[in-house]
mmCIF file of the C-alpha atoms, coordinates in Angstrom:
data_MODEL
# 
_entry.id   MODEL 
# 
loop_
_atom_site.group_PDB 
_atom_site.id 
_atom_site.type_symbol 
_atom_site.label_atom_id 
_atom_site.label_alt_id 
_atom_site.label_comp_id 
_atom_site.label_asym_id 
_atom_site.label_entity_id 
_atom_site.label_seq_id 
_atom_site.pdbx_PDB_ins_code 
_atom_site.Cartn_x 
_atom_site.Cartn_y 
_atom_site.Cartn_z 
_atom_site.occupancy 
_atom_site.B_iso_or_equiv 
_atom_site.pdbx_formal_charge 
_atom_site.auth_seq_id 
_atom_site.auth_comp_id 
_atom_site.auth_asym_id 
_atom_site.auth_atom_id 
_atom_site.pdbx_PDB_model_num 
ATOM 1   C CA . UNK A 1 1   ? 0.000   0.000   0.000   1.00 0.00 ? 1   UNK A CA 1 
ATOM 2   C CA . UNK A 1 2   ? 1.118   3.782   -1.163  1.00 0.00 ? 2   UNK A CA 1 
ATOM 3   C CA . UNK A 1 3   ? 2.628   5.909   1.872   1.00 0.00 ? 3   UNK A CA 1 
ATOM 4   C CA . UNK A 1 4   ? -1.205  7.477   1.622   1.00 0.00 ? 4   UNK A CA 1 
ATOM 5   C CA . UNK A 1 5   ? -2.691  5.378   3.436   1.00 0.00 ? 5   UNK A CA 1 
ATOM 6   C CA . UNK A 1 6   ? -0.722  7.373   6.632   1.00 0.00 ? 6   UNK A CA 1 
ATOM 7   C CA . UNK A 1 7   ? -0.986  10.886  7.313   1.00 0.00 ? 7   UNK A CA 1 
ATOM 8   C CA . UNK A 1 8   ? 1.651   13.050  6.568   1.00 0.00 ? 8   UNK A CA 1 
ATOM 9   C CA . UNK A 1 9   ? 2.702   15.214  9.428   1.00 0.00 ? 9   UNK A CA 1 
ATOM 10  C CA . UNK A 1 10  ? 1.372   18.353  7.786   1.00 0.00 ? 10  UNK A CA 1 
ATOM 11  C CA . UNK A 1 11  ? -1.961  16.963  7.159   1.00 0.00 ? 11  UNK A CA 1 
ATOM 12  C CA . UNK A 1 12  ? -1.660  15.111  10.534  1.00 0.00 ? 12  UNK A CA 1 
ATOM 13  C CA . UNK A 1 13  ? -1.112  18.558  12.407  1.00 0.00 ? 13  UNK A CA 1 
ATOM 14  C CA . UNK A 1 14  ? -4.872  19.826  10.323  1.00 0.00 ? 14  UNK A CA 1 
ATOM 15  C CA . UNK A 1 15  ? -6.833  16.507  11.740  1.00 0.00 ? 15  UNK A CA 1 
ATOM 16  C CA . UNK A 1 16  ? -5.682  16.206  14.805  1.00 0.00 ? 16  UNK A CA 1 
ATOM 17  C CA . UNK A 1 17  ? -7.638  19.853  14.597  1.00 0.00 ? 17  UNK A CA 1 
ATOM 18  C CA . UNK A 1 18  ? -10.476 19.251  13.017  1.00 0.00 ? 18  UNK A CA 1 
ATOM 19  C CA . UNK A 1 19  ? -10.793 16.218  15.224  1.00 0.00 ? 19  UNK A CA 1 
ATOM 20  C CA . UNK A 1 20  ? -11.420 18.716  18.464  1.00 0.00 ? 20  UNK A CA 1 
ATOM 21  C CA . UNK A 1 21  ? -14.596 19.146  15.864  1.00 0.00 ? 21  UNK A CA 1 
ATOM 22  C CA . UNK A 1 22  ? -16.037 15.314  15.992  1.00 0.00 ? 22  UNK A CA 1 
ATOM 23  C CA . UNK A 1 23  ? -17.737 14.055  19.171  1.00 0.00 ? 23  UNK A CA 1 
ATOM 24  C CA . UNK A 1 24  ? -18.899 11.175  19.871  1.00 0.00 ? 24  UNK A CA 1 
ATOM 25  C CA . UNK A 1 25  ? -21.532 9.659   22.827  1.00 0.00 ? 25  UNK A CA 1 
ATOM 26  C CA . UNK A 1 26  ? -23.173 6.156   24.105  1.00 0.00 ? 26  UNK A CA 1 
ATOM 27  C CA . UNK A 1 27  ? -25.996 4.844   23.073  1.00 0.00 ? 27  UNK A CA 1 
ATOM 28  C CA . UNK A 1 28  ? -27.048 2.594   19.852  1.00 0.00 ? 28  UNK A CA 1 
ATOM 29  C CA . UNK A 1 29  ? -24.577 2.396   17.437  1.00 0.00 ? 29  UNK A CA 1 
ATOM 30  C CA . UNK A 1 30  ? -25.132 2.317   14.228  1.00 0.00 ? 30  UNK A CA 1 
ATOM 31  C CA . UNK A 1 31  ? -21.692 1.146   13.443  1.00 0.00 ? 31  UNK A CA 1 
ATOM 32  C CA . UNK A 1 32  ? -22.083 -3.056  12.474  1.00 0.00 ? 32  UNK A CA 1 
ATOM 33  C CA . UNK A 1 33  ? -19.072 -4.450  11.151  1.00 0.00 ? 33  UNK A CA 1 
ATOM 34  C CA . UNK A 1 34  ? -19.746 -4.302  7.603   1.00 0.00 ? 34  UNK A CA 1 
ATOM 35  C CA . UNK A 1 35  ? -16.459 -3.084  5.734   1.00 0.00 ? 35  UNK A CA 1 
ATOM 36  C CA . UNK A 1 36  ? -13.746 -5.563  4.795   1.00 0.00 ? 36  UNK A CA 1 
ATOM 37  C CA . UNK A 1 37  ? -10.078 -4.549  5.329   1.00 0.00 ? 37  UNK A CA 1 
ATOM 38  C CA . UNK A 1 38  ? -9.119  -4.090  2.279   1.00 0.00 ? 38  UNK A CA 1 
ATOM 39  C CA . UNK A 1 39  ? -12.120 -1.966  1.310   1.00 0.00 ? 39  UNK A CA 1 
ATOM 40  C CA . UNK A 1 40  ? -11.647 0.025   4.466   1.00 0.00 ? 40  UNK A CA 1 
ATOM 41  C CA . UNK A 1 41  ? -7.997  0.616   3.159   1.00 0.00 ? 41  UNK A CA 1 
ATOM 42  C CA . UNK A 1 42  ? -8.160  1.486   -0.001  1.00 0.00 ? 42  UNK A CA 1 
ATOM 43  C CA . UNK A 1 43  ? -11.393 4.288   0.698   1.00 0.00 ? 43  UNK A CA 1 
ATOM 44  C CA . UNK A 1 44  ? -8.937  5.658   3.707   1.00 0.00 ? 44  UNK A CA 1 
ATOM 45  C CA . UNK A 1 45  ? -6.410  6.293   1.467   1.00 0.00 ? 45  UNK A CA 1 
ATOM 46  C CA . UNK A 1 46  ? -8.013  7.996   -1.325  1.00 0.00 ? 46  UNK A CA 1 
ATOM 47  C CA . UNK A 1 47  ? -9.906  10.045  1.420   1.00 0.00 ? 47  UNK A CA 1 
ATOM 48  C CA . UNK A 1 48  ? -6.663  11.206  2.360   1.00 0.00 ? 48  UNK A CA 1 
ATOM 49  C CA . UNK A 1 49  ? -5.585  12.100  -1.049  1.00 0.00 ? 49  UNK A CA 1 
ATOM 50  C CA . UNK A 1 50  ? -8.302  14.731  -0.893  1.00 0.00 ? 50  UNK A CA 1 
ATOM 51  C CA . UNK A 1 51  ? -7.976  16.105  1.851   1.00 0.00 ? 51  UNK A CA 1 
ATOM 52  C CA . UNK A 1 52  ? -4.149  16.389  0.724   1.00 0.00 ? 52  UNK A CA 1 
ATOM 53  C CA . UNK A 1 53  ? -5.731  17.936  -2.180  1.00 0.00 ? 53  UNK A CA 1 
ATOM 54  C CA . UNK A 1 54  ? -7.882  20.794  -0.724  1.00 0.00 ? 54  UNK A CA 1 
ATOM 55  C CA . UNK A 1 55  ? -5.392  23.455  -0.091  1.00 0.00 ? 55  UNK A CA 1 
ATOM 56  C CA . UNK A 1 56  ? -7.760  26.332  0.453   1.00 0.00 ? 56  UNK A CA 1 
ATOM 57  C CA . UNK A 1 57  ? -8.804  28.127  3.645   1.00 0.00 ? 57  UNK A CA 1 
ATOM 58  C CA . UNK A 1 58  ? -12.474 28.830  3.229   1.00 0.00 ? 58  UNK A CA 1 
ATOM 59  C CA . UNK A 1 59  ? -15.176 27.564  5.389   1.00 0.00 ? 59  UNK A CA 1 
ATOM 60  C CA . UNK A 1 60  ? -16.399 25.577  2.413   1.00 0.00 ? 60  UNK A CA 1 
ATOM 61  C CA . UNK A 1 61  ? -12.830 23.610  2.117   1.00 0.00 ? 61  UNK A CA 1 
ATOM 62  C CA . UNK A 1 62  ? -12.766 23.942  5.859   1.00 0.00 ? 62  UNK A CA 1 
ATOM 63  C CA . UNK A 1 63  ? -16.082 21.532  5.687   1.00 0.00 ? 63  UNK A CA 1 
ATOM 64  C CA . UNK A 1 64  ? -15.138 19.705  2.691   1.00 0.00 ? 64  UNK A CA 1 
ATOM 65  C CA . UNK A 1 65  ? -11.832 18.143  4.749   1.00 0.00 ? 65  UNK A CA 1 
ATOM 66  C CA . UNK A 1 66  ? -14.451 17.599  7.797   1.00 0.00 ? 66  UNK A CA 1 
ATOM 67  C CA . UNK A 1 67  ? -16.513 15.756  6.080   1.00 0.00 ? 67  UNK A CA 1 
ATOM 68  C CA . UNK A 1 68  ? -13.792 13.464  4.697   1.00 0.00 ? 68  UNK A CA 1 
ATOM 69  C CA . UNK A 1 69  ? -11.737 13.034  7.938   1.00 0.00 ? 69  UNK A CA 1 
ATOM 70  C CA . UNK A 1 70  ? -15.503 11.896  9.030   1.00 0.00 ? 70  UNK A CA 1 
ATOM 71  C CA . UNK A 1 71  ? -15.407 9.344   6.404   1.00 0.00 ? 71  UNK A CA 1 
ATOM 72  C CA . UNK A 1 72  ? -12.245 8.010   7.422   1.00 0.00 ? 72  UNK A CA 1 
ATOM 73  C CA . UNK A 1 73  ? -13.011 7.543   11.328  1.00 0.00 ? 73  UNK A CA 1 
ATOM 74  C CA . UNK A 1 74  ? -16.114 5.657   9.917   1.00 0.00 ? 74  UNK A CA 1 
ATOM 75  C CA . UNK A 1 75  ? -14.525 3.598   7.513   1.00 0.00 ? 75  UNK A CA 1 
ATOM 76  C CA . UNK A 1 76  ? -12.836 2.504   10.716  1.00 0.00 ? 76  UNK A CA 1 
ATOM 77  C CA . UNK A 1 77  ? -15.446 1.991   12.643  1.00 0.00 ? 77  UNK A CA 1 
ATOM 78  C CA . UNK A 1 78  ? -17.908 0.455   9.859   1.00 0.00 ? 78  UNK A CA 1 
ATOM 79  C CA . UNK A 1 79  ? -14.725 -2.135  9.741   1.00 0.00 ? 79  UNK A CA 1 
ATOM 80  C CA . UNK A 1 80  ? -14.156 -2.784  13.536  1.00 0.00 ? 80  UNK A CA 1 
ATOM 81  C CA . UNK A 1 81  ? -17.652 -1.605  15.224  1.00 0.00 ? 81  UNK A CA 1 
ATOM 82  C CA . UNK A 1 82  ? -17.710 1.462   17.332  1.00 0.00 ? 82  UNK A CA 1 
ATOM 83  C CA . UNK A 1 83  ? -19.687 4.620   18.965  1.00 0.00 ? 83  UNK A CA 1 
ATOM 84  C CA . UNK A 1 84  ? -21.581 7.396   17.826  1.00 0.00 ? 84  UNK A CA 1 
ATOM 85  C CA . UNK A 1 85  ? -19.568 9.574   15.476  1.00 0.00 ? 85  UNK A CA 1 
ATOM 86  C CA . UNK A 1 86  ? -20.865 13.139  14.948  1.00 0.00 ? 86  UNK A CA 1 
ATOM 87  C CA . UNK A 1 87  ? -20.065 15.983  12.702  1.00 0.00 ? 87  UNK A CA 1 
ATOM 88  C CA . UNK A 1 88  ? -19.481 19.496  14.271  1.00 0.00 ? 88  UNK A CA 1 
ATOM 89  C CA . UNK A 1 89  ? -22.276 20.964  12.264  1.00 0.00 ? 89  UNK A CA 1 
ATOM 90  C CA . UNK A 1 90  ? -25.774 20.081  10.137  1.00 0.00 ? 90  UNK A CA 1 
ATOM 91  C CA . UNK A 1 91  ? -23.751 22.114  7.585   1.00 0.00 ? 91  UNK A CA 1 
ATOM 92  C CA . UNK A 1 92  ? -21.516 19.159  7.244   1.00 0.00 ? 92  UNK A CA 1 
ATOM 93  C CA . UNK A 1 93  ? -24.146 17.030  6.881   1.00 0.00 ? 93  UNK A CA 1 
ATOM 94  C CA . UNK A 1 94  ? -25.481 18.874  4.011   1.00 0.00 ? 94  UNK A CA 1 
ATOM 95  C CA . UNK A 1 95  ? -21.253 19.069  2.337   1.00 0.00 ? 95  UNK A CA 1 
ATOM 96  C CA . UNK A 1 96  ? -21.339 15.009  2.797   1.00 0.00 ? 96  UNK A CA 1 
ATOM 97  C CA . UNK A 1 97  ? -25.125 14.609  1.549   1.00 0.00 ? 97  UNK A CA 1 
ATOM 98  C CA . UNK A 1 98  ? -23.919 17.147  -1.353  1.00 0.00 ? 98  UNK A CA 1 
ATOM 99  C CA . UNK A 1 99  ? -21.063 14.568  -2.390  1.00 0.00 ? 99  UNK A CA 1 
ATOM 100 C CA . UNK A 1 100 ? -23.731 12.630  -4.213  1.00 0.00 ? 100 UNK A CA 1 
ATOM 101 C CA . UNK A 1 101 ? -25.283 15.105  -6.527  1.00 0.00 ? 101 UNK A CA 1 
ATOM 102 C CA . UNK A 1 102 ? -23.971 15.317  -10.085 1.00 0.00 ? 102 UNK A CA 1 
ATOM 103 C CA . UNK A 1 103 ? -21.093 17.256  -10.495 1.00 0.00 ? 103 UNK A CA 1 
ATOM 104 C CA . UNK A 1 104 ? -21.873 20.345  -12.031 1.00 0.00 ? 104 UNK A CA 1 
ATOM 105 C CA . UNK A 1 105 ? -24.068 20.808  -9.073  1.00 0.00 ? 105 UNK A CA 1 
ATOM 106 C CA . UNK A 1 106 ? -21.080 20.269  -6.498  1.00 0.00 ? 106 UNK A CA 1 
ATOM 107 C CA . UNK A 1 107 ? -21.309 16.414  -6.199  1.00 0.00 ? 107 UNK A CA 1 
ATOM 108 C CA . UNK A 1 108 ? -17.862 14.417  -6.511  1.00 0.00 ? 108 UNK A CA 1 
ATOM 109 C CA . UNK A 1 109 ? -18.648 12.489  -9.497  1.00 0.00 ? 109 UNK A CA 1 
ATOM 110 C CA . UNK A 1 110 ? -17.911 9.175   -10.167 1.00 0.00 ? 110 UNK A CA 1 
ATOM 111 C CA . UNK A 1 111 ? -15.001 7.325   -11.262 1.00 0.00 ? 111 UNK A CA 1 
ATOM 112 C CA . UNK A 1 112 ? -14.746 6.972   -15.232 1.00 0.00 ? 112 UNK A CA 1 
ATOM 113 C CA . UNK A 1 113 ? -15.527 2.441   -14.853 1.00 0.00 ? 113 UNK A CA 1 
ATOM 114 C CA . UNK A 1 114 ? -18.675 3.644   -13.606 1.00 0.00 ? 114 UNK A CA 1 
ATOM 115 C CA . UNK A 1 115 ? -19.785 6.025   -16.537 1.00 0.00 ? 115 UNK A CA 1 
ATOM 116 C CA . UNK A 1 116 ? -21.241 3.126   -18.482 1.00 0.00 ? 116 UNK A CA 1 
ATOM 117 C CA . UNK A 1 117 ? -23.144 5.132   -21.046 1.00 0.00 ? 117 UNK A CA 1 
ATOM 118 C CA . UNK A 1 118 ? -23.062 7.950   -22.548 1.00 0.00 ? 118 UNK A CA 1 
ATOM 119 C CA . UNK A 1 119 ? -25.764 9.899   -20.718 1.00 0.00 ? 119 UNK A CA 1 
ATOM 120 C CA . UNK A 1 120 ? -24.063 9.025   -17.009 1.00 0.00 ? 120 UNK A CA 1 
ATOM 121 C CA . UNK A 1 121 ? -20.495 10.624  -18.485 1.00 0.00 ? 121 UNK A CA 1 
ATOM 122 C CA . UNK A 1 122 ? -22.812 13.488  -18.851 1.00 0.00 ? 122 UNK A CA 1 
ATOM 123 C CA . UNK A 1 123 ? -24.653 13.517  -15.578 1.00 0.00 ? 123 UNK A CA 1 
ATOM 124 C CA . UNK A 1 124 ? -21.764 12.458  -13.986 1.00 0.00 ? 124 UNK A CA 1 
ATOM 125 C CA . UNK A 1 125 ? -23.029 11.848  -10.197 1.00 0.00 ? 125 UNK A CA 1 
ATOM 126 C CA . UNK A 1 126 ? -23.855 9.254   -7.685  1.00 0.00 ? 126 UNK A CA 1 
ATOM 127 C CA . UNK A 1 127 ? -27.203 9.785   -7.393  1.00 0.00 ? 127 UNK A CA 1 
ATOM 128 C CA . UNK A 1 128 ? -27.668 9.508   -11.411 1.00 0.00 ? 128 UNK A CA 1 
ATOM 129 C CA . UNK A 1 129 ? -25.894 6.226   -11.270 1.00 0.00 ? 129 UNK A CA 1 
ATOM 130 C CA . UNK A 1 130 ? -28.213 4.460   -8.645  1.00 0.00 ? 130 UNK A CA 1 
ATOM 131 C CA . UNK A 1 131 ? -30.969 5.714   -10.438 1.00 0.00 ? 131 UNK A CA 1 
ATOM 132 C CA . UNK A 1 132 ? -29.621 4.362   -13.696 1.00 0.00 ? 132 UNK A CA 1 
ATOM 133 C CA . UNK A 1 133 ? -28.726 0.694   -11.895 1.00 0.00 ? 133 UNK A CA 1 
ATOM 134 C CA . UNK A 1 134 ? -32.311 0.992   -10.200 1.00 0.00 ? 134 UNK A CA 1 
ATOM 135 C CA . UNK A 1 135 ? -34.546 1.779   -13.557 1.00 0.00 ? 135 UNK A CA 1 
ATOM 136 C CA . UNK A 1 136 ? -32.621 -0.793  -15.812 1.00 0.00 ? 136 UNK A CA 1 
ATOM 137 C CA . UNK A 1 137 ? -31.168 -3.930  -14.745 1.00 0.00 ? 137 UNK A CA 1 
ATOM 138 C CA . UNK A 1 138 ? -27.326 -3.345  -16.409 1.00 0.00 ? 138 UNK A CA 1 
ATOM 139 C CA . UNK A 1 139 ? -25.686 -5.499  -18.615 1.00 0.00 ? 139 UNK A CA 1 
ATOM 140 C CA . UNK A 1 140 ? -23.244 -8.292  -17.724 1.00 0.00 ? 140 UNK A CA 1 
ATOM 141 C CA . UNK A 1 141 ? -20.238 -6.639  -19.658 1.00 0.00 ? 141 UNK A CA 1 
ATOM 142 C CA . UNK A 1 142 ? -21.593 -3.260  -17.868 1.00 0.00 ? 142 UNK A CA 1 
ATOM 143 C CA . UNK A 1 143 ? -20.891 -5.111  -14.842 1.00 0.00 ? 143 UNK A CA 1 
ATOM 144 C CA . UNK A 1 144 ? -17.572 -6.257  -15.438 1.00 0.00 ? 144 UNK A CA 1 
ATOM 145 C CA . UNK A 1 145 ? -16.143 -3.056  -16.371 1.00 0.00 ? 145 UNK A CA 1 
ATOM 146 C CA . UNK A 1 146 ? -17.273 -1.845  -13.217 1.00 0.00 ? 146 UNK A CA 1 
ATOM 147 C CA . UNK A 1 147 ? -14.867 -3.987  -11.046 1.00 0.00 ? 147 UNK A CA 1 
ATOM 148 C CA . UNK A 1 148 ? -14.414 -2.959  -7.633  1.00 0.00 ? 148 UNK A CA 1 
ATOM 149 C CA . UNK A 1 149 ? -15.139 0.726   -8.652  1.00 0.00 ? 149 UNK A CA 1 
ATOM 150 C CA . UNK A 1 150 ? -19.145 0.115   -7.779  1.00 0.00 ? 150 UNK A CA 1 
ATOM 151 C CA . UNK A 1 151 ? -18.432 -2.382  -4.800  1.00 0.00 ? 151 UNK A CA 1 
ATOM 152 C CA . UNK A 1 152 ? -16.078 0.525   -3.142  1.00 0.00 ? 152 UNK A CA 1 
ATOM 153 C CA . UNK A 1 153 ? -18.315 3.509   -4.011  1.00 0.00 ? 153 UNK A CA 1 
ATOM 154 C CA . UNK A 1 154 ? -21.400 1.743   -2.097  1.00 0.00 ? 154 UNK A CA 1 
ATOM 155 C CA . UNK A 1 155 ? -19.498 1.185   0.585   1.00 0.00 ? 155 UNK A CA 1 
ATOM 156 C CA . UNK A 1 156 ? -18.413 4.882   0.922   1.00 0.00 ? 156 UNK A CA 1 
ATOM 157 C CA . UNK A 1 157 ? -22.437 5.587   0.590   1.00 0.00 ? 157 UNK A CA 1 
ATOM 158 C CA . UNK A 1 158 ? -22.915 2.757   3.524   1.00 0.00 ? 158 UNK A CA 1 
ATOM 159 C CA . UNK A 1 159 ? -20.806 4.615   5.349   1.00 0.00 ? 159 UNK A CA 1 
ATOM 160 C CA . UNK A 1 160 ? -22.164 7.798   5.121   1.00 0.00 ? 160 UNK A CA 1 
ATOM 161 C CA . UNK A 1 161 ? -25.947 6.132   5.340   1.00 0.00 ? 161 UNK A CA 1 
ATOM 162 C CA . UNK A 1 162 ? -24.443 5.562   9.133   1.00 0.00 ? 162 UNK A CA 1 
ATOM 163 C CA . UNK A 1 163 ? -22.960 8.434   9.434   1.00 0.00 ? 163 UNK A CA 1 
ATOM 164 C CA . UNK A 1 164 ? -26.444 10.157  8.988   1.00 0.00 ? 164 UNK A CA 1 
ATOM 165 C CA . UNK A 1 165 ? -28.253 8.194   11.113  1.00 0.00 ? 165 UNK A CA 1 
ATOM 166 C CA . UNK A 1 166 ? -25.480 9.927   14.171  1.00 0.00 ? 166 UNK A CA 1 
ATOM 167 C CA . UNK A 1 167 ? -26.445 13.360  12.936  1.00 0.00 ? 167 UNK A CA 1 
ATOM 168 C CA . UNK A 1 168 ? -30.284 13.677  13.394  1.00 0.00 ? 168 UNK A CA 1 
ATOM 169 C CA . UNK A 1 169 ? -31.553 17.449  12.447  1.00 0.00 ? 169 UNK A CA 1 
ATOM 170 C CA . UNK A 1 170 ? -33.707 17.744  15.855  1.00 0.00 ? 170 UNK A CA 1 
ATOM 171 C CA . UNK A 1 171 ? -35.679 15.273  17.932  1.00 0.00 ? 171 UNK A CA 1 
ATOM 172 C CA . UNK A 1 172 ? -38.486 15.708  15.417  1.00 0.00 ? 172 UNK A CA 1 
ATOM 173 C CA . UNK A 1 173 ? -39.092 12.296  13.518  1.00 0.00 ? 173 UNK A CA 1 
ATOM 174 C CA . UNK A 1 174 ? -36.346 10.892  15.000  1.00 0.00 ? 174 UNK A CA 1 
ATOM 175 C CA . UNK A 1 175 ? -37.309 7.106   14.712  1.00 0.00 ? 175 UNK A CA 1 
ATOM 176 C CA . UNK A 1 176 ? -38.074 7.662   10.780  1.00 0.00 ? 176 UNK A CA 1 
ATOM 177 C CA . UNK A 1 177 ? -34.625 9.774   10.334  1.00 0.00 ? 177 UNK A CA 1 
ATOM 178 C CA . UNK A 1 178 ? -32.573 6.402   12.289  1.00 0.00 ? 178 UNK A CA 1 
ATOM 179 C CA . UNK A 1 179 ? -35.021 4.071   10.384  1.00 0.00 ? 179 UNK A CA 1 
ATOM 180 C CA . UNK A 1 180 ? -34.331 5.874   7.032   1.00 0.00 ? 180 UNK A CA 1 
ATOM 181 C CA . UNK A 1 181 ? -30.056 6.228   7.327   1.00 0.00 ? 181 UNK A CA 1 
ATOM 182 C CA . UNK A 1 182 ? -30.158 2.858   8.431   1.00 0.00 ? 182 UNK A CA 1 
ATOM 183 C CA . UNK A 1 183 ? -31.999 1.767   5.459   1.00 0.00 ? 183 UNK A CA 1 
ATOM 184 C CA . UNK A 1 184 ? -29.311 3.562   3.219   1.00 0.00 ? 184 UNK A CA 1 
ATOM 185 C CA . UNK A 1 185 ? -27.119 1.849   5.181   1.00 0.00 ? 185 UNK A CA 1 
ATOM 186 C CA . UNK A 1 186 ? -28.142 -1.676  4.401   1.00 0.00 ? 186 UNK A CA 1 
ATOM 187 C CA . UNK A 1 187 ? -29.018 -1.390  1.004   1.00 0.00 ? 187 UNK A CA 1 
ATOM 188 C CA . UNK A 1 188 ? -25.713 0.185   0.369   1.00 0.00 ? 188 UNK A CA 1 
ATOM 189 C CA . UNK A 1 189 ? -23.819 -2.598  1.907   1.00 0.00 ? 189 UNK A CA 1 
ATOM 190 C CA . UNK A 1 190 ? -26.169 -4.836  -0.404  1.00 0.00 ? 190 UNK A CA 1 
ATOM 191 C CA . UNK A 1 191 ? -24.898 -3.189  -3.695  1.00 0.00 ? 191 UNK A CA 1 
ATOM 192 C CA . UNK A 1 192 ? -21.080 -3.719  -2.727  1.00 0.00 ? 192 UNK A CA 1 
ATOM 193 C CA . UNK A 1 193 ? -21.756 -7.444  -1.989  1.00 0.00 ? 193 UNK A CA 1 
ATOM 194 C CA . UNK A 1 194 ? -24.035 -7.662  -5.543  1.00 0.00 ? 194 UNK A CA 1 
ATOM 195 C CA . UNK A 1 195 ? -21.318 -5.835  -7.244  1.00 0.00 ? 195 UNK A CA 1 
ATOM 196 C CA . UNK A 1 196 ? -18.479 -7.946  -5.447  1.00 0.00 ? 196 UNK A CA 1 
ATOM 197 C CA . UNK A 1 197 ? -20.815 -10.849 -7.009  1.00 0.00 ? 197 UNK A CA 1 
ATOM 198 C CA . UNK A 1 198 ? -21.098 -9.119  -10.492 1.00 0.00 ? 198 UNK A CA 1 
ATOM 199 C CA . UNK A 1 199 ? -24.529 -9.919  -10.418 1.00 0.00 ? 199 UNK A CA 1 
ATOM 200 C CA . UNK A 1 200 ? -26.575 -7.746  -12.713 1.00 0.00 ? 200 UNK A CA 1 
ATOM 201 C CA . UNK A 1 201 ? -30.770 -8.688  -10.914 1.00 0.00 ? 201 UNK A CA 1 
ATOM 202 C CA . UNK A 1 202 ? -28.849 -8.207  -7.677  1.00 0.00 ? 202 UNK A CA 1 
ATOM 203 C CA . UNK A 1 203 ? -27.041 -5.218  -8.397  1.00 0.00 ? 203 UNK A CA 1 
ATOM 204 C CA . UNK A 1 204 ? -30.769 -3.692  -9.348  1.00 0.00 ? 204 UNK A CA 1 
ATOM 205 C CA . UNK A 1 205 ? -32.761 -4.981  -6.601  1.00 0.00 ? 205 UNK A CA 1 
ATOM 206 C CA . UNK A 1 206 ? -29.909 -3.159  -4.142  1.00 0.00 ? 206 UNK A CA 1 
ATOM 207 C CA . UNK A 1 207 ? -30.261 0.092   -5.996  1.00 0.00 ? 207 UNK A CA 1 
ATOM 208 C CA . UNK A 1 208 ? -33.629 0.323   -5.954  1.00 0.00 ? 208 UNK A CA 1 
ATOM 209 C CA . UNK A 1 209 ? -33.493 -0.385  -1.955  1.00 0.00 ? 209 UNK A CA 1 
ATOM 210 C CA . UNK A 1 210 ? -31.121 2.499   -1.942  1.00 0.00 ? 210 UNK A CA 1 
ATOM 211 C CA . UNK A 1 211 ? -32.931 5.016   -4.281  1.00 0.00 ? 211 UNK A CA 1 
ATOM 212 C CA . UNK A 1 212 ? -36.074 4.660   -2.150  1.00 0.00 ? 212 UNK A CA 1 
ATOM 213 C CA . UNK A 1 213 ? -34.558 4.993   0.949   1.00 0.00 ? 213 UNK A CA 1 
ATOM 214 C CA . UNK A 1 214 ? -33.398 8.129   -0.149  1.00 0.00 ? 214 UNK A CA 1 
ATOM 215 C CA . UNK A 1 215 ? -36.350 9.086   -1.885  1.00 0.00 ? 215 UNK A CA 1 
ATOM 216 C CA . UNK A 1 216 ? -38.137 8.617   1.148   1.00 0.00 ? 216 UNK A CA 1 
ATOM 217 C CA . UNK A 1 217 ? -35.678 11.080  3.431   1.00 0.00 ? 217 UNK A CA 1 
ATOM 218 C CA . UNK A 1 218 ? -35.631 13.631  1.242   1.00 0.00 ? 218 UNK A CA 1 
ATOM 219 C CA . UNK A 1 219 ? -39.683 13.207  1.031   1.00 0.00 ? 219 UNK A CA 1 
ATOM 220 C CA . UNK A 1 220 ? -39.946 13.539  4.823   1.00 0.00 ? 220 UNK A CA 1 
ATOM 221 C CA . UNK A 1 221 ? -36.615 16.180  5.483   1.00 0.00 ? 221 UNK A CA 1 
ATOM 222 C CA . UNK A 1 222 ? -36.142 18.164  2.614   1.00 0.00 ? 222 UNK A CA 1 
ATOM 223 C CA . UNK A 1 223 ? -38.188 20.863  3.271   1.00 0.00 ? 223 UNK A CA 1 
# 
């Protein structure tokens, strides 16, 4: 593994102060072993690589490196098990949530093994892929091209399905909001096991588990 997958002591000195940011506390954790090693690995180290990356001072790229430092402490914990992990503001709820929006509207895109047709190099987002992999059941070739690209990008959306459910707007619908994240969760961690399978009916069914469930939370907290 590249020297990435350590913090340099630059970018060490910048989370150890963002960290003062993240708190955690007891209760139900939504933080199952779910993540193999390797996974976990390979996500921490190209979360690192951005944050390595972002080299401005705004309160935008001040969030942006939050909300991937979060990642990484739940990569670790989606691997191992662990408590609550929250996010020093809703604000960095809404950076993370943003991540999966096409990227002309500020999402991070997707990797180029994931653009299988034309009209998803255009849209270019996460949410336009699950919606494409929901509608249409993709083709076996499709499937192959997509390697380990789809299986790791679900579990990054696992992750922050958990993440969510830590980082509740209010105590209003509160059971639905934990139901919900958890949902996107689950059916996240079922599209990285379909796609580890290259199995095109699974890969659907898991995508349309995880389009609804966000359908449904944006229904009830997207005001």
């Amino acid at each position: 593994m590249s020297r990435t997958t350590h913090l340099p002591r630059a970018l060490a000195a910048l989370v150890l102060g963002l960290a003062a940011a993240v708190g955690y506390a007891g209760g139900e954790s939504a933080w199952k072993p779910f993540l193999p090693a390797e996974a976990q690995q390979e996500l921490k180290a190209r979360s690192i690589r951005t944050m390595e990356g972002i080299k401005g001072s705004a309160e935008q790229d001040k969030a942006r490196k939050m909300v991937e430092y979060a990642l990484v402490q739940g990569y670790q914990r989606a691997a191992a098990g662990g408590a609550e992990l929250k996010l020093r503001s809703p604000q960095d709820l809404g950076e993370m949530m943003n991540l999966l929006r096409n990227k002309a509207k500020g999402g991070e895109g997707t990797a180029p093994e994931l653009q299988y047709n034309a009209k998803l190099k255009k849209q270019d987002g996460i949410e336009s892929l699950i919606g494409a992999l929901s509608s249409k059941q993709p083709k076996a070739d499709d499937v192959a091209k997509m390697g380990k690209e789809l299986e790791l990008l679900a579990y990054r959306v696992a992750v922050m399905g958990a993440i969510t459910h830590d980082n509740p707007p209010g105590k209003d619908k509160l059971p639905e909001w934990r139901k919900l994240s958890l949902e996107m969760r689950d059916s996240a961690v079922a599209l990285a096991e379909a796609a580890a399978k290259k199995s095109p009916a699974d890969i659907q069914k898991a995508s349309s588990r995880l389009e609804n469930s966000c359908t449904q939370c944006h229904r009830e907290f997207r005001k």
